[in-house]
C-alpha positions as CSV (number, residue, x, y, z in Angstrom):
1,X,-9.6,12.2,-62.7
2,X,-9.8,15.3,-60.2
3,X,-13.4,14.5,-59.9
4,X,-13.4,11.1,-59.1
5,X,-11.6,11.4,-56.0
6,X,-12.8,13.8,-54.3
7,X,-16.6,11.6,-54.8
8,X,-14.8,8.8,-53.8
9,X,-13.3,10.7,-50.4
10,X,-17.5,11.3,-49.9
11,X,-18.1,8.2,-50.7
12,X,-15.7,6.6,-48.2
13,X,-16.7,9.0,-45.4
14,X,-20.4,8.2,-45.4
15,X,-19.2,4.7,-44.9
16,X,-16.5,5.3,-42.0
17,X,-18.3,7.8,-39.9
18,X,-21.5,5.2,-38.5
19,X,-18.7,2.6,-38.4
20,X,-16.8,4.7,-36.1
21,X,-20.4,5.7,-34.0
22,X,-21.5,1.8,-34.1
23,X,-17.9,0.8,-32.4
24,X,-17.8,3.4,-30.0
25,X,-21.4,2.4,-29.0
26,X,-20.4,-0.9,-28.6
27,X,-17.0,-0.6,-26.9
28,X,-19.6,1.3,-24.4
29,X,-22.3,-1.3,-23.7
30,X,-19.4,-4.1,-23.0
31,X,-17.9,-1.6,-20.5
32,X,-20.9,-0.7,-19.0
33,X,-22.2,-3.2,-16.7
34,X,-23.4,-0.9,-13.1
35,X,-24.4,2.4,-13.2
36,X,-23.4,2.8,-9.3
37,X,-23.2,5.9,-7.9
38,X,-20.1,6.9,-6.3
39,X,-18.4,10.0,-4.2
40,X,-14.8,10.4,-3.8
41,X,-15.6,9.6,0.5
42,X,-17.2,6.5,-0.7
43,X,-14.1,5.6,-3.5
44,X,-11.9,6.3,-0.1
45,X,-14.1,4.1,2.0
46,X,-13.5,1.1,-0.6
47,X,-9.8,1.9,-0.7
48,X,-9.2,1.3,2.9
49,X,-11.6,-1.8,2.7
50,X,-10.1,-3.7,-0.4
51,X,-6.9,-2.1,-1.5
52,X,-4.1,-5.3,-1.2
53,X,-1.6,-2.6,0.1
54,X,-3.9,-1.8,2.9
55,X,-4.9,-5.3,3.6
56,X,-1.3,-6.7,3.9
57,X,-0.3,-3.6,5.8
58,X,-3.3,-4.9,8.0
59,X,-1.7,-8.0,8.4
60,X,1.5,-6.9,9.6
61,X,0.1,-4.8,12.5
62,X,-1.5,-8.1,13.8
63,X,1.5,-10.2,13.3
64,X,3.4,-7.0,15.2
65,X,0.6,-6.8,18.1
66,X,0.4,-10.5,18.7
67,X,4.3,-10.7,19.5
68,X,3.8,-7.2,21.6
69,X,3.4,-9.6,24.5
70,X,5.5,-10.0,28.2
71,X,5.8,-13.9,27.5
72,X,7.7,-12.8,24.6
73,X,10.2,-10.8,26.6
74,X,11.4,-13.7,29.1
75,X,9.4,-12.2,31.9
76,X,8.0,-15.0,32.7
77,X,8.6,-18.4,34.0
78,X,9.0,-21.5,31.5
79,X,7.9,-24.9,33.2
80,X,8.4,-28.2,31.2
81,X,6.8,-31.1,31.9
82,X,8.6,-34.7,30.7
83,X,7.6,-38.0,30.9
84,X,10.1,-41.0,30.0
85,X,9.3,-44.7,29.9
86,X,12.3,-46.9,29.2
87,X,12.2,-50.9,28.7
88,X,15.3,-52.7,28.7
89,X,16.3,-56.7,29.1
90,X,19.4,-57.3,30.3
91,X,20.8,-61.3,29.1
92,X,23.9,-62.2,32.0
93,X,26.2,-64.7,31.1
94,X,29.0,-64.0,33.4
95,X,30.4,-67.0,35.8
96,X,31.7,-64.6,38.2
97,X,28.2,-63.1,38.8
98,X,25.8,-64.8,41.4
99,X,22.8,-63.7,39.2
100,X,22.4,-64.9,35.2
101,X,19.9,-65.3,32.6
102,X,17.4,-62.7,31.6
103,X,17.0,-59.6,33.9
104,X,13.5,-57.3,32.7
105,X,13.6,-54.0,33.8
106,X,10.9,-51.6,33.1
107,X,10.4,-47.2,34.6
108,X,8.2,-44.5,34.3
109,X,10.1,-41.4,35.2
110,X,7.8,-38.2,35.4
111,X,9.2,-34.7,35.8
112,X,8.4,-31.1,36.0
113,X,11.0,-28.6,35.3
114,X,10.6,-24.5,36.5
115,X,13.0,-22.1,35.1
116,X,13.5,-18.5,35.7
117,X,15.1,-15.5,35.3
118,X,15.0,-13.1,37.9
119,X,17.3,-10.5,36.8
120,X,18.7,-10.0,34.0
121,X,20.0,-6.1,33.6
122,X,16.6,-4.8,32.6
123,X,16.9,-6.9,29.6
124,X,12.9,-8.1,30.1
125,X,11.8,-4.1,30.3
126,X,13.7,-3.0,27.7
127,X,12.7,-6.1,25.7
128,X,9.3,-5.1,25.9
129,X,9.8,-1.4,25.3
130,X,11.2,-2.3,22.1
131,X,7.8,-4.6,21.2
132,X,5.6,-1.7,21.7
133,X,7.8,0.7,19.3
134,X,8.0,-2.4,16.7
135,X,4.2,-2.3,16.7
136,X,4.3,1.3,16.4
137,X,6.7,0.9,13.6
138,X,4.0,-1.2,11.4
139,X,1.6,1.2,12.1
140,X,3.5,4.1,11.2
141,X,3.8,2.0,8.1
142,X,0.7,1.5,7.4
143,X,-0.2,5.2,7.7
144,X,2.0,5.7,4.8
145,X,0.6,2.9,2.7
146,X,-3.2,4.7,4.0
147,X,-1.9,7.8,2.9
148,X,-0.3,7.1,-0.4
149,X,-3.3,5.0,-1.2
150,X,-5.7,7.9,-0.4
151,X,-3.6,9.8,-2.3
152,X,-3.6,7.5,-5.2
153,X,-7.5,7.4,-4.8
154,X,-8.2,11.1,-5.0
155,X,-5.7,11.6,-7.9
156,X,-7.3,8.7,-9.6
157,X,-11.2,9.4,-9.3
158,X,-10.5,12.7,-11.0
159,X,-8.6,11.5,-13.4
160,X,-11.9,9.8,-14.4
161,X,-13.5,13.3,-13.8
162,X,-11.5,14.9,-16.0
163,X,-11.4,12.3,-19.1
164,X,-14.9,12.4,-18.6
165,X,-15.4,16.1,-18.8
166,X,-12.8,16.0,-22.0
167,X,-15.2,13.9,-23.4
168,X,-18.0,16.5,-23.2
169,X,-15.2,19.3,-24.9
170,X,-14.9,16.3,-27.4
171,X,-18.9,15.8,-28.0
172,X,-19.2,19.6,-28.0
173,X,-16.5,19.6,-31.1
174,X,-17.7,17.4,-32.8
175,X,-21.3,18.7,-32.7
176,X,-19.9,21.7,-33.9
177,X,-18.3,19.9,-36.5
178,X,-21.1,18.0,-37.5
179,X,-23.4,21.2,-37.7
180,X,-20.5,22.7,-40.3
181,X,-20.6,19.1,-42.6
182,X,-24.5,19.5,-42.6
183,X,-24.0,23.0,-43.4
184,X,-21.5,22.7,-46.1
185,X,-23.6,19.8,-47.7
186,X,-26.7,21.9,-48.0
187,X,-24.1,24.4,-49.6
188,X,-22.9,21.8,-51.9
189,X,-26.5,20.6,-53.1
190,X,-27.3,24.0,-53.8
191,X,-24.4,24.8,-55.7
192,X,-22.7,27.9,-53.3
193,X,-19.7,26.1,-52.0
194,X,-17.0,24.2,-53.8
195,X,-16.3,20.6,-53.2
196,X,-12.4,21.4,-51.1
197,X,-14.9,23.0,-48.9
198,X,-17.3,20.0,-47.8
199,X,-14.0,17.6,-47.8
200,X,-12.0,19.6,-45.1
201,X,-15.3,20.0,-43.6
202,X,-16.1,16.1,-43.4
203,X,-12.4,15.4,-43.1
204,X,-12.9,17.5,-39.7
205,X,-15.8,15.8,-38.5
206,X,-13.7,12.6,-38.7
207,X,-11.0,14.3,-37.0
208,X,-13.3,14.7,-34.0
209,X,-15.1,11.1,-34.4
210,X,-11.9,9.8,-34.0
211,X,-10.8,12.1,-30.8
212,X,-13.8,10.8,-29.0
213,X,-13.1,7.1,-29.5
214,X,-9.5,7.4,-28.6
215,X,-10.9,10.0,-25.5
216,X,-13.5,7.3,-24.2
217,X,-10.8,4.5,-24.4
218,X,-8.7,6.6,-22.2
219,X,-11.5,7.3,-20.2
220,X,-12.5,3.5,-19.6
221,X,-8.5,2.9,-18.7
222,X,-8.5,5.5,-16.1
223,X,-11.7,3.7,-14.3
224,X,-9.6,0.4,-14.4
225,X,-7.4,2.0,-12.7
226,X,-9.6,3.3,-10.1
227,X,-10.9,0.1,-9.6
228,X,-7.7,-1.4,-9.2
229,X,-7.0,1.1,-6.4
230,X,-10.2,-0.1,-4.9
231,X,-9.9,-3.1,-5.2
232,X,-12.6,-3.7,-7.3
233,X,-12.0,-7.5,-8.5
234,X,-14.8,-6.4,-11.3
235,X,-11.9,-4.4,-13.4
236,X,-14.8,-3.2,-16.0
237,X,-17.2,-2.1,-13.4
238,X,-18.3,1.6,-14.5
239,X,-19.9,4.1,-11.6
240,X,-21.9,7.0,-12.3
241,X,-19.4,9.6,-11.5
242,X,-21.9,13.2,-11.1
243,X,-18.6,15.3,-9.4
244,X,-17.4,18.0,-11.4
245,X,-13.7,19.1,-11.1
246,X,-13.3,21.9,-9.0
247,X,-10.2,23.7,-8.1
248,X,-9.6,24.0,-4.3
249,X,-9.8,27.6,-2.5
250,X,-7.8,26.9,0.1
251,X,-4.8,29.6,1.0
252,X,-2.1,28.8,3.4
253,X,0.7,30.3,5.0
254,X,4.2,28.3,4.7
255,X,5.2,28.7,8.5
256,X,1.9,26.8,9.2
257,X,2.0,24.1,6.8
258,X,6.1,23.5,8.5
259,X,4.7,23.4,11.8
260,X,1.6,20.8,10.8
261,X,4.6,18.8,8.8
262,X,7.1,18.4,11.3
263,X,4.3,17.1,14.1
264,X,2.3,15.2,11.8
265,X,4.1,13.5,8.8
266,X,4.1,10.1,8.7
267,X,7.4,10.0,7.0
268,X,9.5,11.4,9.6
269,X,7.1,9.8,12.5
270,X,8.3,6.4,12.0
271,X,11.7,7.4,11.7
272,X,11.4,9.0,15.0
273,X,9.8,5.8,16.3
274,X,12.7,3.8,14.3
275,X,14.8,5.7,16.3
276,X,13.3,4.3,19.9
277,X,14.2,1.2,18.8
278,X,17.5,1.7,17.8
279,X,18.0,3.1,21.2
280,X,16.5,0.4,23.0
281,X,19.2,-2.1,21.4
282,X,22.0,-0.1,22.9
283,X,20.3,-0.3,25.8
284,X,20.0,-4.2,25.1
285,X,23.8,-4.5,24.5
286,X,24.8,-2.4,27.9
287,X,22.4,-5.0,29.5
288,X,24.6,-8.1,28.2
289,X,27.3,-6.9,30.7
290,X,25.4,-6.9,33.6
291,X,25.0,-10.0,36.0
292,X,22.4,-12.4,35.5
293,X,20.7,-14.0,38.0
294,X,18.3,-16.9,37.5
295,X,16.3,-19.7,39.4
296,X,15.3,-23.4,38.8
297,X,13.5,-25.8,40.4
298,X,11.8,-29.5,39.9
299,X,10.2,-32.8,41.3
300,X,10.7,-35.9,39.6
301,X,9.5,-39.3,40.4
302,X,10.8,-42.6,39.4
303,X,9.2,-46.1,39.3
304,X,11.3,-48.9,38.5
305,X,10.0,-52.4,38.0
306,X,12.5,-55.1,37.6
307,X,11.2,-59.0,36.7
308,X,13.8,-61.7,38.0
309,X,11.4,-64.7,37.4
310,X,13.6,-65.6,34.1
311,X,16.9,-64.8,36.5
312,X,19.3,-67.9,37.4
313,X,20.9,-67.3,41.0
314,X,23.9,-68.8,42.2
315,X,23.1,-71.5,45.0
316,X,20.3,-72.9,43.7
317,X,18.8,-70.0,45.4
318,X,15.2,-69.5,44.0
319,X,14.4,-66.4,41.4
320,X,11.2,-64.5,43.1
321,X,8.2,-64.9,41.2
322,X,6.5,-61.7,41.8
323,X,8.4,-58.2,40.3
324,X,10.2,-56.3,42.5
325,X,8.7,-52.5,42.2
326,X,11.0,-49.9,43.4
327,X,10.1,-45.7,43.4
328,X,12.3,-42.5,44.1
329,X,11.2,-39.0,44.3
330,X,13.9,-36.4,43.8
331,X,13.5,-32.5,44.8
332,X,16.0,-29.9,44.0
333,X,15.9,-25.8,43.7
334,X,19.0,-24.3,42.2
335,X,20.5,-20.8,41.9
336,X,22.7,-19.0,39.1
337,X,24.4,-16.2,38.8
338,X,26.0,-15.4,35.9
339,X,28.3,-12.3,34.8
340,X,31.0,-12.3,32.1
341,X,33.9,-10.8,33.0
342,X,35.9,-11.1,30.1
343,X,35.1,-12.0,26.1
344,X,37.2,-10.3,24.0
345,X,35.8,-6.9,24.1
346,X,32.7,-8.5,22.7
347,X,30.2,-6.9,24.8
348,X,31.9,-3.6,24.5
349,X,32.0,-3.6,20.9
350,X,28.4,-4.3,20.6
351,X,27.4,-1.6,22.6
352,X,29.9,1.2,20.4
353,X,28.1,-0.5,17.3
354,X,24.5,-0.1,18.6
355,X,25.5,3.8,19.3
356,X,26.9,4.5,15.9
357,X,23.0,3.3,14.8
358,X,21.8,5.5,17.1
359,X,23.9,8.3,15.8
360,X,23.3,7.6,12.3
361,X,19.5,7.2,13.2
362,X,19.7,10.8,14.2
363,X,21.3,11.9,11.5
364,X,19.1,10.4,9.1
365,X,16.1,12.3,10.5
366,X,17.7,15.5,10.5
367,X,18.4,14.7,6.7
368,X,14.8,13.7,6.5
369,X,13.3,17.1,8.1
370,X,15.9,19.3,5.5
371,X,14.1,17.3,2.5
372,X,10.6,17.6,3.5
373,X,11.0,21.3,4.2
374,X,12.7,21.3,0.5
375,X,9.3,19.1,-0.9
376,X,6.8,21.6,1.1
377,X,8.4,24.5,-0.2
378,X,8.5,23.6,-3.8
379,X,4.7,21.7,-2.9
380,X,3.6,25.0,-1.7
381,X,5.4,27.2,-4.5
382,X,3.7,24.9,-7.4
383,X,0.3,24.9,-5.8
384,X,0.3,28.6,-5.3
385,X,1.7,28.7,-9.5
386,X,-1.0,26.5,-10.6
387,X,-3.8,28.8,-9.0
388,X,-2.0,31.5,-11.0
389,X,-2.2,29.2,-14.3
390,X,-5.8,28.4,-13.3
391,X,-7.4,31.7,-13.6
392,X,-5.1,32.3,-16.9
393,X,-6.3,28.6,-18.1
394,X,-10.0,30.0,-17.3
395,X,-9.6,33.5,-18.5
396,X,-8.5,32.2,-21.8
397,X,-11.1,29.2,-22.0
398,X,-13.9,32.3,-22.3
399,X,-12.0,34.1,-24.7
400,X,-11.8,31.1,-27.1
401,X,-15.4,30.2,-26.3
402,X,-16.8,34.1,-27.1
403,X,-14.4,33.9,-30.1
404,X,-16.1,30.9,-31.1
405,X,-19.8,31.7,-30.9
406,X,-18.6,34.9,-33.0
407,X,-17.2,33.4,-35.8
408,X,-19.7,30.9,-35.9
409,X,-22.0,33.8,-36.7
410,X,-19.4,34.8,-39.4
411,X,-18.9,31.5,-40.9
412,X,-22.6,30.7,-41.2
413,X,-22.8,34.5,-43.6
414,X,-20.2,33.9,-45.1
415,X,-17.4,35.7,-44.0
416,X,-14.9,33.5,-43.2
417,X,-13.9,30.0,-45.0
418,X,-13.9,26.1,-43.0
419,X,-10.0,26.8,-42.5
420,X,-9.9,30.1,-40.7
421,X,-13.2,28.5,-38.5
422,X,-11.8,25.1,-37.7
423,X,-8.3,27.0,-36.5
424,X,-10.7,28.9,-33.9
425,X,-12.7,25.5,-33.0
426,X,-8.8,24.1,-32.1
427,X,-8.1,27.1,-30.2
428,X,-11.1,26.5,-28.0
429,X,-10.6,22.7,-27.7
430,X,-6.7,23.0,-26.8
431,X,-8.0,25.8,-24.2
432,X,-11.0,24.0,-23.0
433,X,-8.4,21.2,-22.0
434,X,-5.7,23.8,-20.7
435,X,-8.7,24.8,-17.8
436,X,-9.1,21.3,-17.3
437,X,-5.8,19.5,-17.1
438,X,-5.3,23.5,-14.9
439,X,-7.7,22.3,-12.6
440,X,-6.8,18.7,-12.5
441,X,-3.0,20.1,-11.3
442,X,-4.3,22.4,-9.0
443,X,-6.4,19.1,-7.1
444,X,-2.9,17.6,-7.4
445,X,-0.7,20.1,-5.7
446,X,-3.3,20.7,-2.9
447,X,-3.1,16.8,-2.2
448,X,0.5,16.8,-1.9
449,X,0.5,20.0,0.1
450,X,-2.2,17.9,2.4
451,X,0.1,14.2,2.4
452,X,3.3,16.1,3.0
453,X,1.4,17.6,6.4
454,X,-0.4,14.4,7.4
455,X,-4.0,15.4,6.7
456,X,-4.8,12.6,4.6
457,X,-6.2,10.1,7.2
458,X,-7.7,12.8,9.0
């Protein structure tokens, strides 16, 4: 019975490794469908294309521009023009009256109507003032949507960098893996290696088949997700991705990187611009208590025709056959001027509530300034760590590799068994990916560092 499991491990292994090559294979070719090259400038340029974020952000700055008008402030005049036709039959039955039976009346009465507000405490200035910063507002916004999304971008097309280039650590595993079950086969067939031997060393070349499907899966998800930042509608659309990751150089000095922060981030921008407009309503409110002076003026014109031919006088006096048209034009220009002396403290109460905004506005940005300096410093203490970890992460990547090509030598005379050899080829996988994910943290700090400052959209 010991030997008939171990044949039927073999046995079982022969059969699962080409079904776990022949899915992988597969699961490729569906994925596959473009073979498009593409830079992180031109993943950025698709971002700000296609991304919904962007595109609604987009919206919003029209919607904000279009009201950023002077006929939206009251500045000008509004003119009305109405037109009223009115048809009424009058039946008199009244013996007191000298005229009964039916009396038809019919009018046009046409009229234009001019309103406007000469003065009104600034209101139409301050008004308008407060459309500009609004419009400001949604663009401020949008910068941060731009920059978040670039940020997302850059994050996420080396994220796809570096599943890919875990994929190569993966193939280069495994074809060291696959070398070792060759190797130990040979040794079994000629009768200088025991059979324990050739099952760790097939059960390790599973291992790594196995890592390689579950690595390309992860790989295909973090190209979804690329694409999604894109907006890509084709979700499974692959790109021939040819960047490497590479850790930025860049060295900077703190007292710069505050400096660039507190002129350029986009955070602390619209709350300074949020902070115009809270102003402006105060000024809005002080303007309710001022007078308010205003102009109207009109024509209208009245035709009246009145049919008496169905009309009974008194007398036997004859009703005239022909209507009887009658017209009136009327003129008039009118002045008001309007101040509220007294409402309750209304007015006054508005304006102390409009100031307390303002005050917390101000307050809120100096909270705002004290928290990014916090985020820069800890951004700029983590990248400065991760350079650190870097060249440890790199440092220790060519130890493990050297140690590697070493005991490969070793293994291959004889001097060291499948266990102590696959404990090294773990060593140089796990530090292989240390470098890697090192790197990938190093991109990531740098970007923050470069958000936090405003670079992004430069």
């Amino acid at each position: 019975m010991k030997n008939i499991f171990p044949s039927l491990w073999l046995y079982f292994a022969f059969i699962l490794v080409p079904l776990f090559f022949t899915t992988s294979f597969a699961q490729n070719q569906v994925f596959k469908t473009t073979n498009d090259a593409l830079s992180l400038e031109e993943a950025i340029a698709k971002s700000l294309k296609n991304n919904y974020g962007i595109l609604i952000e987009r919206e919003r700055i029209n919607q904000a521009t279009l009201n950023n008008s002077w006929g939206e402030t009251g500045r000008y005049p509004t003119i009305s023009l109405l037109l009223q036709q009115n048809n009424t039959i009058n039946n008199i039955d009244n013996p007191a009256s000298f005229l009964a039976g039916n009396v038809i009346n019919n009018s046009v009465q046409p009229a234009i109507n001019v309103d406007w507000v000469i003065f009104n405490g600034f209101r139409t200035k301050i008004s308008k003032h407060r459309l500009e910063k609004l419009q400001e507002e949604s663009e401020g916004n949008a910068e941060i949507v731009i920059q978040n999304t670039i940020q997302a971008v850059i994050l996420g097309y080396y994220r796809v960098v570096l599943e890919k280039e875990r994929i190569d650590v993966l193939k280069k595993v495994l074809n060291y893996s696959r070398d070792r079950n060759k190797y130990s086969e040979v040794q079994i067939e000629l009768g200088t290696a025991t059979t324990a031997e050739t099952l760790l060393t097939k059960t390790n070349f599973l291992t790594d088949s196995i890592n390689l499907i579950n690595q390309e899966l992860v790989y295909r998800n973090a190209v979804r997700d690329l694409n999604v930042l894109m907006g890509e509608k084709e979700v499974e659309k692959v790109y021939e991705i040819n960047a490497k990751l590479e850790a930025p150089s860049e060295s900077y000095q703190f007292e710069d990187l505050e400096k660039q922060m507190l002129e350029a981030n986009p955070d602390l921008n619209r709350l300074l611009i949020s902070q115009a407009i809270l102003k402006d309503a105060t000024l809005l409110n002080q303007a309710a208590m001022t007078p308010r002076f205003s102009v109207s003026a009109g024509n209208s014109y009245n035709f009246n025709r009145q049919d008496l031919s169905q009309a009974i006088f008194s007398g036997d006096r004859a009703a005239p056959t022909e209507p009887i048209n009658a017209t009136t034009t009327n003129y008039f220009l009118n002045f008001n001027l309007s101040f509220t002396l007294f409402n309750g403290g209304q007015l006054k109460r508005a304006v102390q509530r409009a100031k307390i905004s303002e005050n917390i506005g101000n307050l809120s940005i100096g909270q705002t300034q004290l928290t990014l300096s916090r985020d820069l410093a800890r951004a700029f203490d983590l990248y400065n760590v991760r350079k650190q970890l870097l060249e440890l992460s790199t440092e220790s990547k060519k130890v493990a590799e050297q140690n590697l090509e070493i005991l490969e030598e070793r293994y291959n005379s004889g001097l060291i068994n499948s266990f102590d050899y696959r404990q090294i080829q773990n060593t140089f996988q796990n530090a292989a990916f240390n470098e890697l994910q090192a790197t990938y943290n190093l991109i990531d700090a740098n970007t923050t560092l470069i958000r936090l400052t405003g670079g992004l959209t430069e």
